[in-house]
N, C-alpha and C positions, 0 to 999 in steps of 0.2 A: 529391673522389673518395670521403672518405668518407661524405657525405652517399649519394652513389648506391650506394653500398653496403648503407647502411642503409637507402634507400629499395627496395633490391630484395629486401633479406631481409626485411622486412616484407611485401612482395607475396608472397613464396614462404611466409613465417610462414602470412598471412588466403588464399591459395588451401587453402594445406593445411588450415586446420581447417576450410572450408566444404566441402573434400573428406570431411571426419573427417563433418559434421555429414550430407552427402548420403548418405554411409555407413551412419551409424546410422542416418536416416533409414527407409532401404530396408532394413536388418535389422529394424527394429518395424514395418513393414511387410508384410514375409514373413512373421514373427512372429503377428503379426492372422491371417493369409491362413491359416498352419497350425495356429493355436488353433482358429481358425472351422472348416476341414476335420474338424481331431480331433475338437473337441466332437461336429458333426454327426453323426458317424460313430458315434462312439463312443452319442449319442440312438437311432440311425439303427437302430444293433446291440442297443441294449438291447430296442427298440419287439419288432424281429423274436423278441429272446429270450424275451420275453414275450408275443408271440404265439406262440409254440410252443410256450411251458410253458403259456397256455389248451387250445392244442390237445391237447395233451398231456392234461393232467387230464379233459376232455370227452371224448377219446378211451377214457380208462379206466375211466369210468362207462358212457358207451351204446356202447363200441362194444369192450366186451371179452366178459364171457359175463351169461346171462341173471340170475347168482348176483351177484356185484357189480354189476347193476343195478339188482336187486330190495334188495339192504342197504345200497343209498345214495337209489335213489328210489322205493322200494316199488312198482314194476312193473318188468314184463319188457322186451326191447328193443321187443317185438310192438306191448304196449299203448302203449309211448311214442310211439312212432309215430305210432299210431293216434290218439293224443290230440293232437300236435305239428302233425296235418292238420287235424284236427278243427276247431285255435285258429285253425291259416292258413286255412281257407275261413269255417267257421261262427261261429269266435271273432274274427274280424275283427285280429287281432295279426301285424303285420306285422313284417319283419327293419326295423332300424333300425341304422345306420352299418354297424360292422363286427361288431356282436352279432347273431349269428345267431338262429332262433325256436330249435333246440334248445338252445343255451345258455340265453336267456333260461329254456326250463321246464326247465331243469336246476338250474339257480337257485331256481327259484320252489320245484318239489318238493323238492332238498334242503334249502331252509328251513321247510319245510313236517313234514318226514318225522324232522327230529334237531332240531327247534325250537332253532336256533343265530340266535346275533346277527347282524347288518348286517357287522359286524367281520371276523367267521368265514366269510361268504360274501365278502364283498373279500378273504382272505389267499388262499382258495383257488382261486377263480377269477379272480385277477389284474385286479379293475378298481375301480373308486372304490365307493365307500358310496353318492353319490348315484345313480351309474346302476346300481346296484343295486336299489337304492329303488323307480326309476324303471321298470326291466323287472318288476319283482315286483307292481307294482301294476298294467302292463299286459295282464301275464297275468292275472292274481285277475281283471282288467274280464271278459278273454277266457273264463274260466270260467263267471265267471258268467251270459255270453251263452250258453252251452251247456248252461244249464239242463232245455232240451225234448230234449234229446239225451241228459244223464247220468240225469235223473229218468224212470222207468218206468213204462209205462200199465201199469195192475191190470187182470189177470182175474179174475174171479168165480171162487168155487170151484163145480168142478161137480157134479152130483148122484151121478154115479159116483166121485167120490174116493175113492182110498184111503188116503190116508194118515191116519194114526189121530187125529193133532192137529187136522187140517182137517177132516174130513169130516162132522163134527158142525155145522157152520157154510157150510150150502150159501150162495152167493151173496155169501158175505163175500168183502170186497177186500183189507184186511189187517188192520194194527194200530198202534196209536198207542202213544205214550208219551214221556215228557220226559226230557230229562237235564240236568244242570247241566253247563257247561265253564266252568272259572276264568279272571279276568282279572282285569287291572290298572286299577283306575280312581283317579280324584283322591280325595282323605282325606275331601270333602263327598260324595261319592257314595257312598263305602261303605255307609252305611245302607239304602240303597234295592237293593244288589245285595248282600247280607247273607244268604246261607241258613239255616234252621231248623238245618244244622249249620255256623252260622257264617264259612262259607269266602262268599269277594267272587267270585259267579259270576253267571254268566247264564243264561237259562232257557229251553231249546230244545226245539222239540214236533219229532216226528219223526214219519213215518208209512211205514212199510215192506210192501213185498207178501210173500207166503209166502214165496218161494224170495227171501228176504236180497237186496232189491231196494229202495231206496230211491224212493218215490212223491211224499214231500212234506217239506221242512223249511221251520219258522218260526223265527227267531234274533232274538236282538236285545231280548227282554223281562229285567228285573232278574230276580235273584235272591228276592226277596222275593214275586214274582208267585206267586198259585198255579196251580196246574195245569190248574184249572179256568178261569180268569182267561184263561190262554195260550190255553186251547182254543178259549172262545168266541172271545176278539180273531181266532183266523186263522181262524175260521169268516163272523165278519161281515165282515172284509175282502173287498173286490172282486175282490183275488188272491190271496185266501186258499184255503184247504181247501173242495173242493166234499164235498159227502157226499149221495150219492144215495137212498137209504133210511133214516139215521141211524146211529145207534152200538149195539150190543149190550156194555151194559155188564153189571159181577157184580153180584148181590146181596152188599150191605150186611151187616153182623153176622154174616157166616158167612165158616169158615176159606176161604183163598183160595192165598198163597204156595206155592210148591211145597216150601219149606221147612219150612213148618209141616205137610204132609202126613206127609212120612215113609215108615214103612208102615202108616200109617191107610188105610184105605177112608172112602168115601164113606158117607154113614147116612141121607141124604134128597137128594130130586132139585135141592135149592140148594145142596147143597157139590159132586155132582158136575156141576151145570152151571159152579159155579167153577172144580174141580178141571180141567176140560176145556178153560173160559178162561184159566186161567192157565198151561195147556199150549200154548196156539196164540200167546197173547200173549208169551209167552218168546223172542220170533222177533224181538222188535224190540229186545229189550234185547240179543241177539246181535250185532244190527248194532252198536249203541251201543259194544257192548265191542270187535269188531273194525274197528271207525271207529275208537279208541281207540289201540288198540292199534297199527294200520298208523300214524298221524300222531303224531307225539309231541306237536307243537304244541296238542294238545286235552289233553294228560295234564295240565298244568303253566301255571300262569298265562303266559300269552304276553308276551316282550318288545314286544310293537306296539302302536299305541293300538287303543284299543274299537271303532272307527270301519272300523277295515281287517279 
């Protein structure tokens, strides 16, 4: 008797903990099932949270007034626009994933326009460094395919002009001139992109029409080049600088700057054909300053390599 005794509370002992053990079982179980929901959810909610604070911040550059659009991307909502179409028909930039085309050139010109890090552009606009990277280089391709659409064919100046700068120079197209923008290059290159005042830049031929219209740039020559050096290379280039008639340049050994004038007059007909060229050519270092001045990224050695 007491054998079956003990043999039945041993049966009721081993049912019961493989009841205990089915128990717990199916509590780590549920467990899994509600971690998995949570987490999901809780990814699920964060993704939406940060799609909305993108939408958000995009929202507060193009889509509030023409003043906060212009001190974060140095145009109005008008021209964004109009440049945002431009990239989607003629710049070939198309939306990719969930990055829209005006994000992507939201992107591009606010690191363009406040020369801010990779960094500074992920905090703000809520997405990785690499696809950052990756939209900014998309668009710069897309720009640069709108070359025949941002650079402007030159009219000749006409014989009735009157404006006082111009009209001394009938049939001229505009004016040239170079500027240095600084960069970052390796420690064996600095020599080569070395300016006469020392700064590590490069050396850029511009060519601008009368009315502050940009006709032609060449990029991409050291520092060290001279200017003359720049001019012929984008002259012999195949896709360089056409010039139809030549160049009216100043006479040599006679004052020139508009600096150096003052309130002197002119005292033989080579200082005032300089004084007259140094009037009409001041058109192109205008552009230069306000190129400057709208992008920060040209003020200030660039975080990017030389290449981009």
């Amino acid at each position: 008797m007491d054998q079956k005794r003990i043999m039945f509370y041993l049966i009721i002992r081993l049912w019961h903990l493989q009841m205990m053990n089915i128990c717990l079982m199916m509590l780590l179980r549920m467990y899994n099932l509600v971690d998995k929901h949570y987490k999901k959810y809780i990814l699920k909610n964060r993704s939406l949270v940060r799609h909305e604070t993108q939408l958000e911040y995009l929202d507060s550059l193009i889509g509030s007034s023409d003043i906060n659009c212009v001190d974060q991307l140095r145009m109005n909502k008008r021209t964004f626009g109009v440049l945002c179409e431009l990239l989607r028909t003629d710049g070939r930039v198309k939306k990719d994933g969930l990055v829209t085309l005006e994000e992507q050139v939201s992107m591009f010109l606010h690191t363009l326009s406040h020369h801010v890090k990779n960094r500074t552009i992920r905090s703000r606009f809520k997405r990785s460094g690499e696809t950052i990277s990756r939209y900014f280089n998309s668009v710069l391709h897309g720009v640069l395919r709108l070359q025949d659409n941002l650079l402007c064919v030159p009219e000749p100046v006409p014989a009735d002009c009157t404006d006082d700068r111009w009209r001394w120079f009938k049939n001229c197209l505009g004016a040239l001139d170079v500027t240095y923008i600084q960069v970052r290059v390796l420690e064996n290159d600095k020599p080569r992109y070395r300016t006469r005042k020392s700064d590590i830049a490069t050396n850029v031929l511009g060519v601008c029409s009368r009315d502050l219209k940009f006709i032609f740039v060449f990029p991409s020559w050291e520092g060290s080049a001279s200017d003359s050096r720049v001019l012929c290379d984008a002259i012999s280039n195949p896709n360089g600088l056409k010039v139809p008639r030549g160049f009216l340049s100043p006479y040599r050994g006679t004052r020139y700057h508009l600096k150096e004038w003052g309130q002197r007059i002119p005292s033989n007909r080579k200082e005032y054909f300089n004084m007259k060229h140094s009037c009409a050519r001041n058109v192109i270092e205008r552009c230069f300053g306000l190129l400057k001045v709208r992008w920060a990224i040209l003020r200030s050695p660039s975080f990017y390599p030389l290449k981009t």
